[in-house]
C-alpha positions as a printed NumPy array, in Angstrom:
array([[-11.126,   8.662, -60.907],
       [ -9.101,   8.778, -57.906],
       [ -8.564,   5.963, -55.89 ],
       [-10.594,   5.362, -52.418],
       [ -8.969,   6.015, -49.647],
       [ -7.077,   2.991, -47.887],
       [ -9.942,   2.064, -44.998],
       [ -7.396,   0.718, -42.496],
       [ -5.627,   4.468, -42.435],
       [ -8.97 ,   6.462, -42.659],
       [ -9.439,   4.232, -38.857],
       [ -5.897,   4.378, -37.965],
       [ -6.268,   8.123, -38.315],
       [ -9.921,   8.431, -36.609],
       [ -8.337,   6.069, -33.625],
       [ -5.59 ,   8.686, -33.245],
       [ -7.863,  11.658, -33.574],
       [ -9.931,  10.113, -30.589],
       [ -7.126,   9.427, -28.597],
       [ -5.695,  12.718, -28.889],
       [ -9.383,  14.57 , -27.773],
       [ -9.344,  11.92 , -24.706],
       [ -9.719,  13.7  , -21.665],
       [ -9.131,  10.748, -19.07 ],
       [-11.49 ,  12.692, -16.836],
       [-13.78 ,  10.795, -14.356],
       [-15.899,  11.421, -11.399],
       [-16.893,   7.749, -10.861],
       [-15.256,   4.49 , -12.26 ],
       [-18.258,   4.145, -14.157],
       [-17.08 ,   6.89 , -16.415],
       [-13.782,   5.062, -17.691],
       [-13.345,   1.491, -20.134],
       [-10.804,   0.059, -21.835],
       [ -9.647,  -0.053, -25.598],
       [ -7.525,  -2.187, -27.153],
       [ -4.845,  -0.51 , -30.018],
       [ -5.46 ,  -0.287, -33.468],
       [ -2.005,   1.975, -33.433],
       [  1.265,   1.037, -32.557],
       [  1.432,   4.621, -29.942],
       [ -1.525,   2.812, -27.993],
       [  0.763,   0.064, -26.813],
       [ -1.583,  -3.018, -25.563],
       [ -4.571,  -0.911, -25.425],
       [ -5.575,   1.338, -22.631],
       [ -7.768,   3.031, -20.092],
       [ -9.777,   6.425, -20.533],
       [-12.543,   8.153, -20.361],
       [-15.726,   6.106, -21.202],
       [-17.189,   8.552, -23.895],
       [-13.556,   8.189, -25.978],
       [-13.61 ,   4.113, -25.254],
       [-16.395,   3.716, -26.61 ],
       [-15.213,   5.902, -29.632],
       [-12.01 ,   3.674, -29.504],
       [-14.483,   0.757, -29.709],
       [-16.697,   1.551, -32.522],
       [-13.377,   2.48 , -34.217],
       [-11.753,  -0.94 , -33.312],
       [-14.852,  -2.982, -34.767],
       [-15.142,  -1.032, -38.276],
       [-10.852,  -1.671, -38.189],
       [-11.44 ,  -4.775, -37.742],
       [-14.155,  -5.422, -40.378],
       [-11.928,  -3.851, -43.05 ],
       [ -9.73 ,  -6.677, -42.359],
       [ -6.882,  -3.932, -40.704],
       [ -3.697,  -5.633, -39.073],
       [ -3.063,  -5.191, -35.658],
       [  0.118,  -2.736, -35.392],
       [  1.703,  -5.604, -32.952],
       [  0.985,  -9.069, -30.591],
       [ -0.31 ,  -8.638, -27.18 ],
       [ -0.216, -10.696, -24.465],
       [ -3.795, -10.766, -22.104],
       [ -3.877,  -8.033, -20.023],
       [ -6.578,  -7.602, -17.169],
       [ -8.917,  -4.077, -17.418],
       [-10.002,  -3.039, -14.576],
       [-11.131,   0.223, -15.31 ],
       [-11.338,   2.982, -12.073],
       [-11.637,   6.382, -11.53 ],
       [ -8.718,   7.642,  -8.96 ],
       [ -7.891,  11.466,  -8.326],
       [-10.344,  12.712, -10.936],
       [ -8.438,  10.094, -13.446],
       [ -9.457,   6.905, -15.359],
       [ -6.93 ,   4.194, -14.224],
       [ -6.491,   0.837, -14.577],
       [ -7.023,  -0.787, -10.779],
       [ -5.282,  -3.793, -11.793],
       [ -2.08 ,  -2.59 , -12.386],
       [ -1.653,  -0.63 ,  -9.205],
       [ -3.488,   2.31 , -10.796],
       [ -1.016,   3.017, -13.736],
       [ -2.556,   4.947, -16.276],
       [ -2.991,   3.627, -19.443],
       [ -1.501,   3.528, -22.088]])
């Protein structure tokens, strides 16, 4: 029989698939949240669009269950999610997008 797929890339590669249909889009900052990165493209974790956080998020805990390694050590970083110009930002860093 063949062997089962790997969990941590089956997430790695949902995570990516997420990020890449993330639209940023907002009307409200009510419509953005944060993520933290389960891949190493996704820096320390990010700002988008809340529908493809909360994606990110599911994705994130089921990583994490599978015991997955984190692709690298992050310092604390403060999300302050916001919607500015039709764009999820993050407020607290002088509304850089993220990642």
């Amino acid at each position: 029989t063949p062997a089962a797929p790997d969990p941590c890339a089956v997430h790695v590669a949902d995570f990516r698939a997420a990020m890449a249909a993330a639209t940023g889009r907002c009307t409200d900052d009510d419509e953005c949240g944060c993520f933290n990165p389960v891949v190493e493209e996704a820096g320390c974790g990010g700002i988008t669009d809340r529908a493809t956080s909360d994606r990110l998020g599911a994705i994130e805990i089921a990583w994490r269950a599978a015991g997955c390694r984190w692709p690298h050590q992050c310092g604390p970083w403060a999300c302050t999610p916001a919607c500015r110009d039709g764009r999820c930002v993050n407020a607290g860093s002088g509304g850089r997008v993220l990642p």
